[in-house]
N, C-alpha and C positions, 0 to 999 in steps of 0.2 A: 708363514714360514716357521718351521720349529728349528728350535732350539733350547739347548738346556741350562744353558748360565742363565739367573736370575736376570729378568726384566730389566734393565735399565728405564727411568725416566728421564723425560725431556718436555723443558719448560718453554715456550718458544711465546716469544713478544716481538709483536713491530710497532714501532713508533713515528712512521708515515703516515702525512695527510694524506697522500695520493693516494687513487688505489691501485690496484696489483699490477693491473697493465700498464699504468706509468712509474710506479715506483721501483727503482732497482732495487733498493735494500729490500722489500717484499719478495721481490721473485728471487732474489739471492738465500734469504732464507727459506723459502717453500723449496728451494732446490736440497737444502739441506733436510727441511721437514720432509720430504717425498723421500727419500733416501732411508728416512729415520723408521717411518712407518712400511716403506717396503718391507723389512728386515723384521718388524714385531707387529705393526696393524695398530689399529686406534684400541689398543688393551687398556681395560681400565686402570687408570694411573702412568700410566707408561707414557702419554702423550697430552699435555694439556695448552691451549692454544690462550693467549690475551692479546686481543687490540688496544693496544694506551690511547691511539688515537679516537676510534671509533666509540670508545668506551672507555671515557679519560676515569684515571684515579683522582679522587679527592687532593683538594691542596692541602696541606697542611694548617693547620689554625692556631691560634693561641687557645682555644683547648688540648690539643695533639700536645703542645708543646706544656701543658699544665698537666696534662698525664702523665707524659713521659720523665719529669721533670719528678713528679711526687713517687715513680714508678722504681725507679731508678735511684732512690734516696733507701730504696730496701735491697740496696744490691742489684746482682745481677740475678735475674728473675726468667725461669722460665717462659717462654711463649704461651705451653699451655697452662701456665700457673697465673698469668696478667690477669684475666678477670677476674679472682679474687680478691684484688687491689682498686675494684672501680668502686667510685664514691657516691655517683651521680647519673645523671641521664648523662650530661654533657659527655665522663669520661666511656660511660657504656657505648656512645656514636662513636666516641672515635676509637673505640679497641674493635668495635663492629668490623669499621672498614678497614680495619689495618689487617688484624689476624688471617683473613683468608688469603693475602699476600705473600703473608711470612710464611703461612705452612706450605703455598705453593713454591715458595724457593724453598723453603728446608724438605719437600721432598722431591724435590729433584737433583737427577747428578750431574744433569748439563742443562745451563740455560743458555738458550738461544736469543740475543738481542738482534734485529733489525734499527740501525740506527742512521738516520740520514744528517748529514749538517745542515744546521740551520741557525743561520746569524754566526758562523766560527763555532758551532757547542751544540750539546746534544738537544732533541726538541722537550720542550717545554713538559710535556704529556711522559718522557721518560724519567725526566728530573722529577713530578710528582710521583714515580711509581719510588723511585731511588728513597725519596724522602720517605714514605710510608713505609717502608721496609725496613728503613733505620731505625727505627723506632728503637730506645734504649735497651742493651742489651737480650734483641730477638734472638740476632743471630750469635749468640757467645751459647758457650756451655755453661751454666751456672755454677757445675761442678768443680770444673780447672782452667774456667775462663776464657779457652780454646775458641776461638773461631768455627762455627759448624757452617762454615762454606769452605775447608781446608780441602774435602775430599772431594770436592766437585769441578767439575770445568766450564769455565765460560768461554762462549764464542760472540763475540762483537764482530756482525755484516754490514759494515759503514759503507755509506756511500755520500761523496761531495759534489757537486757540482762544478767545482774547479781543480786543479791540485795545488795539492797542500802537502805531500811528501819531500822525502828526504831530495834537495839540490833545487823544489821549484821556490819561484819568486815570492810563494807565500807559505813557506814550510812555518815559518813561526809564528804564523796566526790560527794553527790547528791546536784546537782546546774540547777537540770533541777524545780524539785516542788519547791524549795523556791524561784528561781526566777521566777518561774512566778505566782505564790504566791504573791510574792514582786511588782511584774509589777500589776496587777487588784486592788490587792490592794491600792495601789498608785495612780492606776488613777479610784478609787471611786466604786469599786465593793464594795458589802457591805460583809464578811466576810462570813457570812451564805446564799449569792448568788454564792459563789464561790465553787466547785464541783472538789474535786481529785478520780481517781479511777486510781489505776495502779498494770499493771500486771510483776510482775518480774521473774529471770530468764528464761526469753525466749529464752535465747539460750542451755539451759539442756539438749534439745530432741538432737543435733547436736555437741556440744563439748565434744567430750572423756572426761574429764578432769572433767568435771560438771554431770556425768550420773547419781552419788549417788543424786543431788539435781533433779532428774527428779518428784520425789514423792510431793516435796516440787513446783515445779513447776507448775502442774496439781492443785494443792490446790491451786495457787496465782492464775492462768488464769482462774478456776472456781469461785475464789471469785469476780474476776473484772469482769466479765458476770454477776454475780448476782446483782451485783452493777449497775452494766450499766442499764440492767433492770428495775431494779426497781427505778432511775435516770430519764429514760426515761419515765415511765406511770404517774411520779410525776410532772413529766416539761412539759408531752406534754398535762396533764389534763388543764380542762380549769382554768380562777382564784381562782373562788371560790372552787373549789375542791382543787386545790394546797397549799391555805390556811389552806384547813385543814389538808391536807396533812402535813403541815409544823408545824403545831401545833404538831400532833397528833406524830412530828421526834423529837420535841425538848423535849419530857416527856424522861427519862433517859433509856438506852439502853443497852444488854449487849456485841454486838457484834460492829465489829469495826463499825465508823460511815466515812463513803466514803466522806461523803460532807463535813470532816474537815482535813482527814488526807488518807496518799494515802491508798489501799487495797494490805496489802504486807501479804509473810506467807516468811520470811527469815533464812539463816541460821544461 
């Protein structure tokens, strides 16, 4: 498809064991990525795909932590300037496997998480990607100390197997949306670039014990495809379309709004 606004990228990570056919947060975000690439095509840069699961990131070690540590005692230090601060083989492995991390978030305008709960919190395989990316002062601007994730948007595709939104019996043991909530926000996403859409009780169709919430189910994973959807034509439009797009979201609405709070229908 042609078009003449610059390219946008998109960074797209899932963080399921299952694969595609059982996992919702996968096909919720491939619903987004198919949408993405309708519109621009697999262009170079435009589109770049990471399994955390399939292909976990390194955990962090008490070298990561002794680089970052002597990294960051020179200020805030560009990304592509970190390797002229390594001392050792040690701190050369770990800038190895961090940098290609950072530069795939710093050039993207929108990343796409796949995030399932697991254990109340996000999986294990997306907290190592989190921690690799923090790395001291990647993502700041050295220059005015700026956040260089200010301009971009994140989309979190959760999905729980129970619910956990706003009125159910276990609204206060979800620690997977507030903290990561907590994490964009923190390192400078601006509140209205940040994108929840999640789908609950996913495990209804499979647990005896859950069949009567099968109805209420069907109604959360239809709501979070609509969402994803319409997520998706809004993020992958070019700027100025997305502007008005954004305008045209923040006049008052009656139905839930996905870009502020997750897409639940619970019991």
């Amino acid at each position: 498809m042609k078009h003449d606004a610059p390219t946008p990228s998109l960074l797209h990570l899932d963080a399921s064991v299952s694969p595609a056919g059982e996992s919702v947060s996968r096909q919720l975000t491939a619903l987004f990525a198919d949408s993405w690439r309708e519109r621009y095509g697999d262009i170079p840069c435009g589109y770049r795909y990471r399994d955390l699961a399939a292909a976990p990131v390194p955990l962090v070690t008490a070298a990561y932590a002794r680089f970052g540590y002597w990294v960051e005692r020179h200020g805030t230090v560009a990304a592509d300037q970190v390797a002229a601060l390594v001392r050792d083989a040690e701190d050369e492995r770990v800038w190895r496997t961090t940098l290609p991390l950072v530069e795939e978030v710093l050039a993207a305008d929108v990343l796409l998480l796949g995030v399932p709960m697991y254990n109340l919190t996000v999986p294990a395989a997306l907290m190592a990607w989190i921690d690799r990316i923090s790395f001291p002062g990647a993502l700041l601007d050295p220059g005015t100390g700026d956040s260089l994730l200010r301009d971009k948007h994140v989309v979190v595709v959760g999905a729980r197997g129970g619910g956990y939104g706003p009125g159910a019996p276990r609204a206060g043991l979800d620690f997977q949306v507030p903290y990561l909530r907590g994490y964009f926000t923190d390192r400078g996403v601006p509140a209205q670039q940040l994108h929840f859409v999640t789908a609950e009780l996913t495990r209804a169709g499979d647990v005896p014990r859950m069949a009567p919430l099968r109805p209420q189910a069907a109604r959360s994973l239809a709501a979070a495809r609509e969402a994803v959807t319409e997520l998706a034509a809004r993020l992958a439009a070019p700027a100025g379309a997305r502007g008005a797009a954004r305008e045209a979201a923040s006049k008052p609405r009656t139905a839930d709004d996905s870009r502020e709070q997750p897409v639940t229908k619970t019991a």
